[in-house]
Each structure stands twice: as C-alpha cells, then as structure tokens.
N, C-alpha and C positions, 0 to 999 in steps of 0.2 A: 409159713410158719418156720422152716428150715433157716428162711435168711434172716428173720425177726433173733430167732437162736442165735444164730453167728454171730450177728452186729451186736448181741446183748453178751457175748461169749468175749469179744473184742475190746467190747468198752470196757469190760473188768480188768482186761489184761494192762490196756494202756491205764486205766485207773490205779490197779497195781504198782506198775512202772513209776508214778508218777510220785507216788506215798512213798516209792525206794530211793527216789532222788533227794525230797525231802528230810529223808533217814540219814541218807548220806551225807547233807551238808550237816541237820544236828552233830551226826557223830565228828565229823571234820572240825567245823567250828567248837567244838569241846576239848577237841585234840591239839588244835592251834592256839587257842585263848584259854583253855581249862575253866569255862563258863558256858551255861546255858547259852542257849541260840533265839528263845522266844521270842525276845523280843525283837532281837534283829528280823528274824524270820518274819514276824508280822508284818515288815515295812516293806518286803523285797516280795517281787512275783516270782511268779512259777519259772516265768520266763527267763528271768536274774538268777534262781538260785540253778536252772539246770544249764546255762551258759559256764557260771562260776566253776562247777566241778571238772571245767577242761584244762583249765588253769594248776600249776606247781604253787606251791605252800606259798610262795614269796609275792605271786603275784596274784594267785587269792585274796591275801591281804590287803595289798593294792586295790585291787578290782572290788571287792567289798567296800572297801571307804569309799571308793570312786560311785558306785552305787547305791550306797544310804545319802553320801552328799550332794552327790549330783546329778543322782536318779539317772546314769546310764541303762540302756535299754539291755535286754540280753544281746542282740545283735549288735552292739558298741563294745558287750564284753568282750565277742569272741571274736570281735577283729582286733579285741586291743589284745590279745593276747600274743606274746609272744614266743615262747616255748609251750608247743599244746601237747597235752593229756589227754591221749587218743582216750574213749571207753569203747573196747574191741567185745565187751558182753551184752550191750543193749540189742534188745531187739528189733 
C-alpha cells in the first residue's frame, strides 16, 4: 500500500511538471508573438514543446516553424540548438 502511495504521489508530481511546461510555452509564445498559443499547441507534443523551452527567443522562433513544418522531433530540437537554456529548477 505504501508503494501504490508513492508511485500515485509521483505521478502527480511529474504530471504537475508537465502542465508547468506547457504554461510556460503559453506564456513565452504570447510574450514573443503577443497571440494565443492554442492552436499552435494543439499541433506540437509534449515532446516539442519541452525541448523548445531550452532554446533563446531567436532560436525558439526557428525551432517552432521548424516543428509545425517539418515536424521535427524534440530530440532534433535539442541537438539543433545552438546556444542552450539550461532549466537549473526542474526536478
């Protein structure tokens, strides 16, 4: 029962994390575009939008077109990066 606990204690927390990422690019893409993110968001994964957020303003931009057009993978994102955006707060 203890470990049923934990792992149900765990998956909220990465579930958490994951709704924060999400947050984050809304708020980023409103801040770069001064436009909702919906619909972009609908087209991109999880995978896409938490590669995205290691990337600087300029190459966000990049990396986003690069990804709604030519459905790069997150693992394409974040080797195309090239000045990275450590995040030293995830857990």
């Amino acid at each position: 029962m203890l470990y049923l606990a934990l792992m149900l204690r765990q998956h909220y927390a990465l579930g958490l994390q994951n709704r924060l990422v999400r947050l984050e690019f809304k708020q980023r893409y409103f801040e770069l575009f001064n436009k909702r993110s919906d619909e972009v968001e609908e087209k991109l994964s999880f995978g896409q939008i938490a590669a995205l957020r290691f990337a600087y303003d300029e190459e966000f931009k990049e990396l986003l077109y690069k990804a709604l057009n030519e459905n790069i993978s997150g693992d394409q994102i974040k080797r195309s990066i090239k000045k990275w955006r450590a995040d030293l707060h995830r857990i």
